[in-house]
VEXVO-161075 format. One record per residue: residue number from 1; x, y, z of N, C-alpha, C in turn. Coordinates in pm, whole numbers. Example, Ala and Ser with C-alpha at 12.3 -4.5 7.8 and 13.67 -1.06 7.14 Angstrom:
<rs>
<i 1; n.u 1319; n.v -569; n.w 780; ca.u 1230; ca.v -450; ca.w 780; c.u 1320; c.v -330; c.w 780>
<i 2; n.u 1285; n.v -225; n.w 708; ca.u 1367; ca.v -106; ca.w 714; c.u 1290; c.v 3; c.w 787>
</rs>
This chain:
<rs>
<i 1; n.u -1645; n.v 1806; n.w 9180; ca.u -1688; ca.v 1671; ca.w 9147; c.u -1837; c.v 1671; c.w 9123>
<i 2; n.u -1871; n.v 1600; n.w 9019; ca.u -1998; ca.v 1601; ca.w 9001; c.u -2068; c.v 1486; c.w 9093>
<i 3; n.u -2148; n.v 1517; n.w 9150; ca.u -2231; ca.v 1386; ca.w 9242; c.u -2271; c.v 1298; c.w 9112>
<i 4; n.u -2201; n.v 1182; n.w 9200; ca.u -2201; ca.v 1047; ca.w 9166; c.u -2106; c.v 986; c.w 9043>
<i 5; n.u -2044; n.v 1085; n.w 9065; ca.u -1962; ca.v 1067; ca.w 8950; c.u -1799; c.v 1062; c.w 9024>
<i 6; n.u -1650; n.v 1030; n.w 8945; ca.u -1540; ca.v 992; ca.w 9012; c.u -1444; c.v 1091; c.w 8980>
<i 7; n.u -1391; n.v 1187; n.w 9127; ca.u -1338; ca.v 1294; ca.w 9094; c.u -1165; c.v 1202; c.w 9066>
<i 8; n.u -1098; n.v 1275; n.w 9007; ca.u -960; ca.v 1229; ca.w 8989; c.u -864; c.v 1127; c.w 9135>
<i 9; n.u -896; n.v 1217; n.w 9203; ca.u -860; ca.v 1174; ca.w 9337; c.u -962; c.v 1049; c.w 9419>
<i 10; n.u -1019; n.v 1006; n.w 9316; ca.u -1155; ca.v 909; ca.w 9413; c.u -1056; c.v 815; c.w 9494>
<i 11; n.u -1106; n.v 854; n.w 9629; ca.u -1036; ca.v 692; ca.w 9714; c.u -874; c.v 745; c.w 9758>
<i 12; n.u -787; n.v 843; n.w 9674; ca.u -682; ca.v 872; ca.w 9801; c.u -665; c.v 946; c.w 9863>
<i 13; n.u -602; n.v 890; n.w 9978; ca.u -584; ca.v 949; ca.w 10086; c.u -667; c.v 939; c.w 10148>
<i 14; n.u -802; n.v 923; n.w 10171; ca.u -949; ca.v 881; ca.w 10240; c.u -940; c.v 834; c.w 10407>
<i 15; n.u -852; n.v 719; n.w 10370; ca.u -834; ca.v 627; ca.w 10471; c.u -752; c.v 686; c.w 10592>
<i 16; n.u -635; n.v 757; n.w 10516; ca.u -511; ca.v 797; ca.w 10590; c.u -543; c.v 907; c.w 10666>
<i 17; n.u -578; n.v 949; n.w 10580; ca.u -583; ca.v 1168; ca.w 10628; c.u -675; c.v 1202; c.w 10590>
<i 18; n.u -809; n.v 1119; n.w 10600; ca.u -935; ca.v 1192; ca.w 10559; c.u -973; c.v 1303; c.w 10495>
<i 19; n.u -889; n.v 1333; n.w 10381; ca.u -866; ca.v 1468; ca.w 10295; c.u -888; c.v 1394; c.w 10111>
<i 20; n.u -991; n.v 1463; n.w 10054; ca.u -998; ca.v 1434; ca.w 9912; c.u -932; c.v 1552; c.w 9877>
<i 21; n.u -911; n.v 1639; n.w 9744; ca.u -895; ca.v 1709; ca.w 9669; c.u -992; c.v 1874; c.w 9734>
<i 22; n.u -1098; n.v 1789; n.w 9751; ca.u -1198; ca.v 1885; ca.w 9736; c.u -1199; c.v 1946; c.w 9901>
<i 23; n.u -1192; n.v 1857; n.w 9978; ca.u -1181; ca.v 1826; ca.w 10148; c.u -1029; c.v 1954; c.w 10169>
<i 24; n.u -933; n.v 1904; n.w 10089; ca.u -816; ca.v 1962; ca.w 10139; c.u -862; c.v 2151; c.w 10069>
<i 25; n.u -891; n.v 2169; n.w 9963; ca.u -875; ca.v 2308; ca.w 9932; c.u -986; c.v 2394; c.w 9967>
<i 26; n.u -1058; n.v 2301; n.w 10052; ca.u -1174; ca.v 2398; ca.w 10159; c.u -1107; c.v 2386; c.w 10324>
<i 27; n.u -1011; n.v 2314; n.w 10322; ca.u -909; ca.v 2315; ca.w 10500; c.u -1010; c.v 2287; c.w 10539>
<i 28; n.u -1039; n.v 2102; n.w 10517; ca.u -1149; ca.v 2042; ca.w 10591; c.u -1127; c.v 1880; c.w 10581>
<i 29; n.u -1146; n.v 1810; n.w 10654; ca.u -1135; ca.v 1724; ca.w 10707; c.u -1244; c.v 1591; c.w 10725>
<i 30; n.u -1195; n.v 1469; n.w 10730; ca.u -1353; ca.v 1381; ca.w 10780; c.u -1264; c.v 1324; c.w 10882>
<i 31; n.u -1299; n.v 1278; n.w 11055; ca.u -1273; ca.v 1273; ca.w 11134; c.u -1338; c.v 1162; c.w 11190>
<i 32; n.u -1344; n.v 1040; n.w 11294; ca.u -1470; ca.v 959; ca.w 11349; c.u -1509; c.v 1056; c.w 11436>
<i 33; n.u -1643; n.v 1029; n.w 11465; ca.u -1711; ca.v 1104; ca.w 11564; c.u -1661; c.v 1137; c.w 11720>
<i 34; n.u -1537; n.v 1062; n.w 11728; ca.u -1455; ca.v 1131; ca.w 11859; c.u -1323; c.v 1195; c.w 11826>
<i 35; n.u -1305; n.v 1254; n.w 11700; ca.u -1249; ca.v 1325; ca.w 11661; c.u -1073; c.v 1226; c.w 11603>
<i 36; n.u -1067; n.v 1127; n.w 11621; ca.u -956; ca.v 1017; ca.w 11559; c.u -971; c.v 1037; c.w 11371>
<i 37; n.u -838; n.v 995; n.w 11359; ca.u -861; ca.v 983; ca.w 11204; c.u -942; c.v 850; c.w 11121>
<i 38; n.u -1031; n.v 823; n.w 11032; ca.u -1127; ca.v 787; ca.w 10958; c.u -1018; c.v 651; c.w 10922>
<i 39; n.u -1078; n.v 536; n.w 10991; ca.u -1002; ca.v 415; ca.w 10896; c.u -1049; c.v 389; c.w 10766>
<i 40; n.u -985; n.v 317; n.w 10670; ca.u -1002; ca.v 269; ca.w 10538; c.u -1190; c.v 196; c.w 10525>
<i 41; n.u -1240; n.v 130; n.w 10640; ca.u -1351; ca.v 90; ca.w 10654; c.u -1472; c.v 201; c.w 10638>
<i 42; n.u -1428; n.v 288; n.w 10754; ca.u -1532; ca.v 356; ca.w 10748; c.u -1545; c.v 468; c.w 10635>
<i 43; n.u -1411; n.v 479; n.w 10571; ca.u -1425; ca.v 554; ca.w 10426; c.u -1521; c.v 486; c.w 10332>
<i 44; n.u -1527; n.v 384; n.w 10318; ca.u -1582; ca.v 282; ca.w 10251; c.u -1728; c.v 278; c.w 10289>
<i 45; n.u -1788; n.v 312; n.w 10377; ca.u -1902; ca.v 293; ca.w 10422; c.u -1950; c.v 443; c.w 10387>
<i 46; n.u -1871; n.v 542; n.w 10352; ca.u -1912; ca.v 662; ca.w 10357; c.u -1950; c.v 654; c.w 10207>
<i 47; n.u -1891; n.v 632; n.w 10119; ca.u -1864; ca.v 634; ca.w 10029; c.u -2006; c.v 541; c.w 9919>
<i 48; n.u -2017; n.v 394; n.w 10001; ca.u -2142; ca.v 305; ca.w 9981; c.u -2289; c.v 371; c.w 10031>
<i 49; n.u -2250; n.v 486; n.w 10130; ca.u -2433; ca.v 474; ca.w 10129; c.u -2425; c.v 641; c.w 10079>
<i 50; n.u -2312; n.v 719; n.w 10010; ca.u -2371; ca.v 831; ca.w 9915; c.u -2351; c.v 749; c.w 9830>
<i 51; n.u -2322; n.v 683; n.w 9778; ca.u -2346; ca.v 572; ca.w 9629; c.u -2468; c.v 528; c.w 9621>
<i 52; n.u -2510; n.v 438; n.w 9722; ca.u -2677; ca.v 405; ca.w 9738; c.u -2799; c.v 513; c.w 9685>
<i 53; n.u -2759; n.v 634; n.w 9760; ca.u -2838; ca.v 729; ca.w 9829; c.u -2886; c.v 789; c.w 9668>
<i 54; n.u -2763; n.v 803; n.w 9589; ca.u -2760; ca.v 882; ca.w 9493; c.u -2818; c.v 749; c.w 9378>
<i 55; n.u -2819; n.v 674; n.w 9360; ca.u -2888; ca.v 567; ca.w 9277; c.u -3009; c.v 539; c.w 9311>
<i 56; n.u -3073; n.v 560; n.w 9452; ca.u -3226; ca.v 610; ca.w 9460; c.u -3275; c.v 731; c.w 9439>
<i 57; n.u -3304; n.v 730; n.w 9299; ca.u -3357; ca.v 845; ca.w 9287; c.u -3300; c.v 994; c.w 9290>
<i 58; n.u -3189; n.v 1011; n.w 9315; ca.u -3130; ca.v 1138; ca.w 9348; c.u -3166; c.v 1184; c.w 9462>
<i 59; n.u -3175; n.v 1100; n.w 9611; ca.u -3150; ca.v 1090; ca.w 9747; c.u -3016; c.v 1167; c.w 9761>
<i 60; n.u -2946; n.v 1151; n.w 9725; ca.u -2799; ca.v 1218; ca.w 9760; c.u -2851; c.v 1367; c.w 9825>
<i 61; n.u -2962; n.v 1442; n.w 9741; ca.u -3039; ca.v 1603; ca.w 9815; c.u -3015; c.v 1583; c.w 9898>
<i 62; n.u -3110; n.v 1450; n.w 9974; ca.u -3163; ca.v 1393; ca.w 10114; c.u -3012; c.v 1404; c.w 10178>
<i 63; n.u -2962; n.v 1327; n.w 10151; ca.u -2823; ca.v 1312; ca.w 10247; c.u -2744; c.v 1428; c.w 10237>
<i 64; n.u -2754; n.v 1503; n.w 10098; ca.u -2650; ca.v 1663; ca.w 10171; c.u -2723; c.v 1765; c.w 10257>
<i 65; n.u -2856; n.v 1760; n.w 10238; ca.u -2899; ca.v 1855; ca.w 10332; c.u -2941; c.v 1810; c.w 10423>
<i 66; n.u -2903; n.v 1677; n.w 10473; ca.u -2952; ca.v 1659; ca.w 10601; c.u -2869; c.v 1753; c.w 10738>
<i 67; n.u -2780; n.v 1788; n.w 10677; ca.u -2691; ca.v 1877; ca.w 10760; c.u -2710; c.v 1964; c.w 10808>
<i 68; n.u -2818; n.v 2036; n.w 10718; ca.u -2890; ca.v 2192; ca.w 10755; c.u -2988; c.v 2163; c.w 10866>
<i 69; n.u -3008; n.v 2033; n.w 10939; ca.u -3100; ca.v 2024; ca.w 11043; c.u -3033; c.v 1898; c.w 11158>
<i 70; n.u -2904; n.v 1862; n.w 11113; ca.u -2847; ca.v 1811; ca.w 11227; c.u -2769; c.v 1914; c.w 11335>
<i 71; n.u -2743; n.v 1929; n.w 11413; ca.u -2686; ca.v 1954; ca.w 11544; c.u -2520; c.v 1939; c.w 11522>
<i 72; n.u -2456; n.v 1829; n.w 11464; ca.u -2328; ca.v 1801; ca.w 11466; c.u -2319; c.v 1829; c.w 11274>
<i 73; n.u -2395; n.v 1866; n.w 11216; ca.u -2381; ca.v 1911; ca.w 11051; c.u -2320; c.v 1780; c.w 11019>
<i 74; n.u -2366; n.v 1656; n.w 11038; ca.u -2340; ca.v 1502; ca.w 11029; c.u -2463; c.v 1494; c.w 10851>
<i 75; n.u -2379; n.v 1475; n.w 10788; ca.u -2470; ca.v 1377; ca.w 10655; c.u -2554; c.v 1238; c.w 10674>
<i 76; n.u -2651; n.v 1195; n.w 10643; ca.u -2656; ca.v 1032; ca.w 10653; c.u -2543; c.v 970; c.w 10669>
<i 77; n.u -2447; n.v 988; n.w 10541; ca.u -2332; ca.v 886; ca.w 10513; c.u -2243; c.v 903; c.w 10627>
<i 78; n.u -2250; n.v 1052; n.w 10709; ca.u -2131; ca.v 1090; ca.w 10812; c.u -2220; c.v 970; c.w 10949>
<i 79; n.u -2348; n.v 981; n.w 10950; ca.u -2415; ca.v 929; ca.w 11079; c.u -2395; c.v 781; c.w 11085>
<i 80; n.u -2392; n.v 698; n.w 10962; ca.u -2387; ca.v 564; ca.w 10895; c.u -2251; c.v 528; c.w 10942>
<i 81; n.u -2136; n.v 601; n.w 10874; ca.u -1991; ca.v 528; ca.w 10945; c.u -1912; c.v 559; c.w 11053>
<i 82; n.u -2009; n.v 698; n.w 11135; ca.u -1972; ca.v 726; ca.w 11244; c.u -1860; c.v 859; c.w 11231>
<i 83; n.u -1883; n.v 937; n.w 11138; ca.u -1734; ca.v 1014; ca.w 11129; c.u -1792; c.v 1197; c.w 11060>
<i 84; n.u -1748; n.v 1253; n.w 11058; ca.u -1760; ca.v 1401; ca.w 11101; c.u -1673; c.v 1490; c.w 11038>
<i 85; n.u -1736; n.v 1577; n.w 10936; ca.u -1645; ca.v 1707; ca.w 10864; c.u -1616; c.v 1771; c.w 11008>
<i 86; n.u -1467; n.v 1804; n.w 10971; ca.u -1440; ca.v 1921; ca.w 11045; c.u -1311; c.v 2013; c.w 10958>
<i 87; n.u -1313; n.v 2113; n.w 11009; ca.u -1209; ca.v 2231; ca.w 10983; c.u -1081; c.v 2168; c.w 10949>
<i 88; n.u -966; n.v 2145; n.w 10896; ca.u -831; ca.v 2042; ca.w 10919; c.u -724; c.v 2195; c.w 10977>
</rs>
C-alpha cells in the first residue's frame, strides 16, 4: 500500500480481527493495549490520525518511526487509540 493512499482491502476486517491484507501476510495483528481485539472505533481513530499525520506535511515518517524509539514499538496512531501490533 502506498502511504496515504487506499489499499484494496481499506477498512475490512479492521474492526473484527484486526488483520488488513498487509497485517495478515506478515502474521501480524493490531490488538488494544491489553491485548483484546481492536473495536470498529478504535480502528477508526487509527486510521484518522495516520490520515492527519500524513496530510501534514508527510508526518506519517514521524508516526512510522516513532516505533524505533518506543518501548512497546507503539506508532502515534497505535498510542492515540490505545492498541498494539503484535505477532497473530
Amino acid at each position: 500500500m502506498v502511504r496515504g493512499g487506499r489499499s484494496p482491502d481499506h477498512g475490512a476486517s479492521r474492526g473484527t480481527h484486526g488483520q488488513k491484507l498487509g497485517k495478515k501476510l506478515f502474521g501480524m495483528r493490531v490488538v488494544t493495549d491489553t491485548g483484546q481485539p481492536i473495536t470498529v472505533g478504535q480502528a477508526a481513530v487509527r486510521q484518522l490520525v495516520a490520515a492527519v499525520l500524513t496530510a501534514l506535511c508527510r508526518l506519517s515518517l514521524v508516526d512510522d518511526g516513532w516505533i524505533l524509539f518506543d518501548r512497546r514499538r507503539q506508532a502515534l496512531r497505535d498510542k492515540t487509540a490505545k492498541t498494539l501490533g503484535v505477532d497473530a
